[in-house]
C-alpha positions as CSV (number, residue, x, y, z in Angstrom):
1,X,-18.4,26.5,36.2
2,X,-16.0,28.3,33.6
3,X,-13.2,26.8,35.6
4,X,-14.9,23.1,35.7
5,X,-15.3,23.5,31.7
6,X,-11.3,24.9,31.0
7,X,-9.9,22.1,33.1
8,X,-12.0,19.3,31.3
9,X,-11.0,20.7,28.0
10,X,-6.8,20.6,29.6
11,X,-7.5,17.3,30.8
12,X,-8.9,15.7,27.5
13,X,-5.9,17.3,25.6
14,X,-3.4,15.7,27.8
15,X,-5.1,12.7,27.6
16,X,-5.4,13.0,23.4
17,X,-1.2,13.7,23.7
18,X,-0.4,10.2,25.6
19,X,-2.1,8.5,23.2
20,X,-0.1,10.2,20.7
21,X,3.0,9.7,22.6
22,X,2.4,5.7,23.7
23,X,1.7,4.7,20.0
24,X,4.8,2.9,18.4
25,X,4.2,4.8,15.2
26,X,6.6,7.6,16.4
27,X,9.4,9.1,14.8
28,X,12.3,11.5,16.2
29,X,12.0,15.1,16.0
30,X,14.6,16.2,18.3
31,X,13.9,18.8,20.4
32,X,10.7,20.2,18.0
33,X,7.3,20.4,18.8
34,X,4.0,19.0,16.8
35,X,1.4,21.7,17.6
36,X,-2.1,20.4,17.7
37,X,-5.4,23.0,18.4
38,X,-8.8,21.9,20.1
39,X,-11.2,24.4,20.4
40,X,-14.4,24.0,23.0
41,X,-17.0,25.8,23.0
42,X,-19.2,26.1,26.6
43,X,-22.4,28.2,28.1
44,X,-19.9,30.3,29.7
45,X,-19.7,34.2,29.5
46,X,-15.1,34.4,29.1
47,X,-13.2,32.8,26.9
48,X,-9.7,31.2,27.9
49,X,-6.5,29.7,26.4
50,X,-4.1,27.0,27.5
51,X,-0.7,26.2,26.5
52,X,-0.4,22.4,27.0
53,X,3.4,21.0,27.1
54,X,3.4,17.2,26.5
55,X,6.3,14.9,27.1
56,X,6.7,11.2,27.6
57,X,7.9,11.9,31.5
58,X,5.3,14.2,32.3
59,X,2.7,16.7,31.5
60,X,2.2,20.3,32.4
61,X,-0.6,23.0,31.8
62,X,-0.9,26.9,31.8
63,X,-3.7,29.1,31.3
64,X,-4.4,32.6,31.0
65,X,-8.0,34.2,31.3
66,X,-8.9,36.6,28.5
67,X,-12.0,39.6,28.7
68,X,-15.6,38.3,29.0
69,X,-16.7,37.6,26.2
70,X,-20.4,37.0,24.5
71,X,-19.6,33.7,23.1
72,X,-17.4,31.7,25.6
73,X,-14.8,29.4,23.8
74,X,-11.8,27.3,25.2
75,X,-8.8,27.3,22.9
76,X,-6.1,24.8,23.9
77,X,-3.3,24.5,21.7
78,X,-1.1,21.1,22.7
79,X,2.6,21.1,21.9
80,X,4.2,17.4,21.2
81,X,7.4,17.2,22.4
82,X,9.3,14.2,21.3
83,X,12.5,14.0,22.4
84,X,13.6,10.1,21.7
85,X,14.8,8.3,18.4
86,X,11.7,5.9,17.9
87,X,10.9,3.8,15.1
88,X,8.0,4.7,12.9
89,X,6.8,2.1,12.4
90,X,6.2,-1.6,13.5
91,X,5.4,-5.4,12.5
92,X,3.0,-7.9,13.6
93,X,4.6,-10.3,16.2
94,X,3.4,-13.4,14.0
95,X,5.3,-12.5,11.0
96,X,8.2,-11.8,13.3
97,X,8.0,-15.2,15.2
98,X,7.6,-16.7,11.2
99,X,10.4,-15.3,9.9
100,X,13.3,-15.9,12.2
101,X,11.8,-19.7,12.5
102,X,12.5,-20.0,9.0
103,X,16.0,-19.2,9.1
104,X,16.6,-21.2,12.2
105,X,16.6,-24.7,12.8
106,X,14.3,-26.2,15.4
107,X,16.1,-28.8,17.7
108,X,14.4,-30.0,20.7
109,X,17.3,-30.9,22.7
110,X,20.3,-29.4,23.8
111,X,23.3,-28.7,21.3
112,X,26.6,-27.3,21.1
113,X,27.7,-24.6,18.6
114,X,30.4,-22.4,20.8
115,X,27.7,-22.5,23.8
116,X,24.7,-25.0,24.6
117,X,22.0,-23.7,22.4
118,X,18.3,-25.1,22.0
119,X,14.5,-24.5,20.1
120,X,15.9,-21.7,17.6
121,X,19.3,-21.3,18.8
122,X,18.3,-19.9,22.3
123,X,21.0,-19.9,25.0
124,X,19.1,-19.2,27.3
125,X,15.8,-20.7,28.6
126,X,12.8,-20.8,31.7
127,X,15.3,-18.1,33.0
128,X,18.5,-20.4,33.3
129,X,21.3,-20.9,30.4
130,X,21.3,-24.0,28.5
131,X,23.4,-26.8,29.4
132,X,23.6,-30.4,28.1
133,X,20.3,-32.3,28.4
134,X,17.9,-29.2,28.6
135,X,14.7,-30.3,26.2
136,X,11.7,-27.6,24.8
137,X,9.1,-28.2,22.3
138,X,8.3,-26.0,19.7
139,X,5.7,-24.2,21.5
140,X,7.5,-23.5,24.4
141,X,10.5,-22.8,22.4
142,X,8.5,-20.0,20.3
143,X,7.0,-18.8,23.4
144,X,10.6,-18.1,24.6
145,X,11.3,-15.9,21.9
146,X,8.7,-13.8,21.9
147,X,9.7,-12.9,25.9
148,X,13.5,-12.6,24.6
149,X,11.4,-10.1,21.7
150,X,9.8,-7.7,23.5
151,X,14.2,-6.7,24.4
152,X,14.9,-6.1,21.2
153,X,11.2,-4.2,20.3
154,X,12.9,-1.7,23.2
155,X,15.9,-1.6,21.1
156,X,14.4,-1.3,17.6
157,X,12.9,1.7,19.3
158,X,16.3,3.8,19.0
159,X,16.3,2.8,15.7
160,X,15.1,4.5,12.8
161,X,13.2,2.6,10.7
162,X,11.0,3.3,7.8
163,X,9.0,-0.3,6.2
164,X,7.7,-3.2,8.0
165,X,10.1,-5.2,6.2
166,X,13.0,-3.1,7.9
167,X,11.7,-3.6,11.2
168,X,11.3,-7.5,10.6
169,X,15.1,-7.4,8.9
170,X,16.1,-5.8,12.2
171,X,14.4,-8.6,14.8
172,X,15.9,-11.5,12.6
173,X,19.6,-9.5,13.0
174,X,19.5,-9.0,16.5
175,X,17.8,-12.1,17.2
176,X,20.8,-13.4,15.8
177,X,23.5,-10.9,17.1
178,X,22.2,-10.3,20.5
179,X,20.5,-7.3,21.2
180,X,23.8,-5.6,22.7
181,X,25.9,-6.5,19.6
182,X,23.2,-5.1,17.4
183,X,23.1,-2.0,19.6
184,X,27.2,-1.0,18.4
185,X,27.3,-2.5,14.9
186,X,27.8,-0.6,12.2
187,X,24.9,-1.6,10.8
188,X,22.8,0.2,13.2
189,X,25.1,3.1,13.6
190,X,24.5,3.6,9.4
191,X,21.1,3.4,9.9
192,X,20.7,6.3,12.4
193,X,22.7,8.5,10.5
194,X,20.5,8.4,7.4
195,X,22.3,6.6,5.1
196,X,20.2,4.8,2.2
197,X,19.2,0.8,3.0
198,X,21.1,0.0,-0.2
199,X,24.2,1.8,1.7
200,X,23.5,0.4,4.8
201,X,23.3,-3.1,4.4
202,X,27.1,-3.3,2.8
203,X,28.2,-3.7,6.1
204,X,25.7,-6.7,7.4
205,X,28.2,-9.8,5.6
206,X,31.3,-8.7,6.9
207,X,33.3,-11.4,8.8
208,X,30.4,-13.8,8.9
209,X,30.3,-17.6,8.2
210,X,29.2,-19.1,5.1
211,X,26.0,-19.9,6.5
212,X,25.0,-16.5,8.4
213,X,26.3,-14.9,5.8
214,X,23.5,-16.4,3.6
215,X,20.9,-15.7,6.0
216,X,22.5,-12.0,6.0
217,X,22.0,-11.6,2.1
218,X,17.7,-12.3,2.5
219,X,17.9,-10.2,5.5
220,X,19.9,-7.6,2.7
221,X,17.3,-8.5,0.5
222,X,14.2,-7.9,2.9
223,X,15.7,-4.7,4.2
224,X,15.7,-3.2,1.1
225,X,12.7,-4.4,-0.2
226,X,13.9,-6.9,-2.9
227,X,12.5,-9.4,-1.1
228,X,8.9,-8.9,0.1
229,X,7.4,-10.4,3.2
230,X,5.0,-12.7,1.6
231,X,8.0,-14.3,-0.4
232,X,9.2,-15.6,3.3
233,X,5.9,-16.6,3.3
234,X,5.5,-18.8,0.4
235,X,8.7,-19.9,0.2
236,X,10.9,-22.9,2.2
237,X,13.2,-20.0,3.3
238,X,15.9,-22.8,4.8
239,X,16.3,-23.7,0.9
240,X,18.8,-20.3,0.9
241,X,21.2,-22.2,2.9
242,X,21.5,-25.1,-0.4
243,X,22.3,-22.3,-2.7
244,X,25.9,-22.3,-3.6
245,X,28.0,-19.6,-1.9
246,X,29.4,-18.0,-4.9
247,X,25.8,-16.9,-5.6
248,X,25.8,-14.9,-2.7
249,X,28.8,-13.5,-3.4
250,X,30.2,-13.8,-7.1
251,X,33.5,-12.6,-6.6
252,X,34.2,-14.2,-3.0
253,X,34.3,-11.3,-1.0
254,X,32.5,-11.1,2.3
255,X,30.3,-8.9,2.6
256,X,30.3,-7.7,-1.1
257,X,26.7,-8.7,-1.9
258,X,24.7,-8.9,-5.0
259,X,21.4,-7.6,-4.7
260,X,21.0,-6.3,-8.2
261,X,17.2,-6.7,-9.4
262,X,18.2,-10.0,-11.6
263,X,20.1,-11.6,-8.8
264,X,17.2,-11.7,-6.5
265,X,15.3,-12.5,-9.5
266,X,17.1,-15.7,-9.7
267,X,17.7,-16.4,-6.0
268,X,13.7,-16.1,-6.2
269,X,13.0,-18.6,-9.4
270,X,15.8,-20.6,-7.5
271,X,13.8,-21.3,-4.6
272,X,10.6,-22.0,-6.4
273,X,11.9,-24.4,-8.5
């Protein structure tokens, strides 16, 4: 029976550990352990201890029996071993899905712009690339995204991230870069070596177009929390793209954008008006 009662109490730590470890709300702590303590207490006459190491490939347990005891008691102390770079936090898909649809344009057949692209500038489609005369509706064309999402969630993963707003900054990007470009660019690269958002986003409009590199200043704006989500919300977000350039960038150098409090102020009474 005291051996029935240890092992439950190993079992329902491990258990209590992947649930930790399967949660997207994870962060990176190297090689460092969390230590977490669950005590049991059982009509047993000994008391016993187990040391349980957790990791996301695989699980393993030690015990050592102490003396009898009067009071029998199960101490198992659980080390969290977290050896990844995950994000720490996450978005709801729907706001994901909403906010890259309002920077991209919806067209239901087949276009070219370098390659076939179609829906919200998707290359590829039901599995195949695009070529001239594929068609999609909206739905399917959102549905489409979502698959070509859960790739980039994966990536975002290596990533470290700190706001909702980051993480949603983040999908719009590499929706728009491809997850492999996103993966080397130095906007990534300044994110995982701590730098502050403010720092990190001076890179995002370099060598861009005039019209991604409007779309890059909100996703500037959103990383840093200038812009808020429910502005993307209320607001015709494809309105940025009327905006004269120079606003983006008053003295016409890519990537040298303004997102001092007033400008977004304005950018924001702009797109109301």
């Amino acid at each position: 029976m005291k051996k029935l009662f240890f092992i439950a109490a190993v079992i329902t730590v491990i258990y209590c550990c992947r649930g930790i470890l399967s949660s997207p709300a994870q962060e990176k702590n190297g090689e460092t352990a969390t230590e977490l303590t669950a005590v049991v207490t059982t009509p047993t006459a000994a008391s016993a201890t187990a040391t349980v190491v957790v990791s996301p490939a695989k699980a393993e347990a030690s015990a050592t029996a102490t003396a009898p005891a009067t009071t029998a008691t199960t101490t198992v102390t659980t080390k969290v071993v977290k050896s990844d770079i995950v994000s720490i936090c996450f978005a709801d898909e729907d706001d994901i899905v909403d906010c890259i649809c309002s920077v991209e344009s919806f067209k239901g057949e087949a276009y070219k712009c370098g390659n076939w692209l179609v829906g919200y500038g998707q290359s590829r489609v039901r599995g195949h690339k695009v070529t001239p005369g594929t068609r999609i509706s909206r739905d399917e064309a959102k549905a489409e995204m979502r698959e070509y999402l859960k790739g980039v969630y994966r990536l975002l993963d290596t990533i470290k991230l700190r706001t909702p707003e980051q993480y949603i900054a983040c999908c719009m990007i590499a929706y728009s870069t491809g997850n492999g470009g996103f993966a080397k660019s130095a906007f990534a690269k300044a994110i995982n070596s701590g730098k502050t958002p403010e720092e990190c986003v001076k890179v995002l409009g370099k060598g861009q177009y005039v019209g991604v590199h409007k779309r890059r200043w909100l996703e500037a704006a959103l990383f840093t929390g200038q812009v808020k989500l429910d502005d993307i919300r209320d607001l015709d977000i494809k309105r940025l793209y009327d905006i004269e350039e120079s606003f983006y960038l008053p003295n016409g150098v890519k990537g040298d954008f303004d997102l001092s409090e007033e400008k977004v102020q304005a950018w924001l009474d702009r797109m109301r008006a």
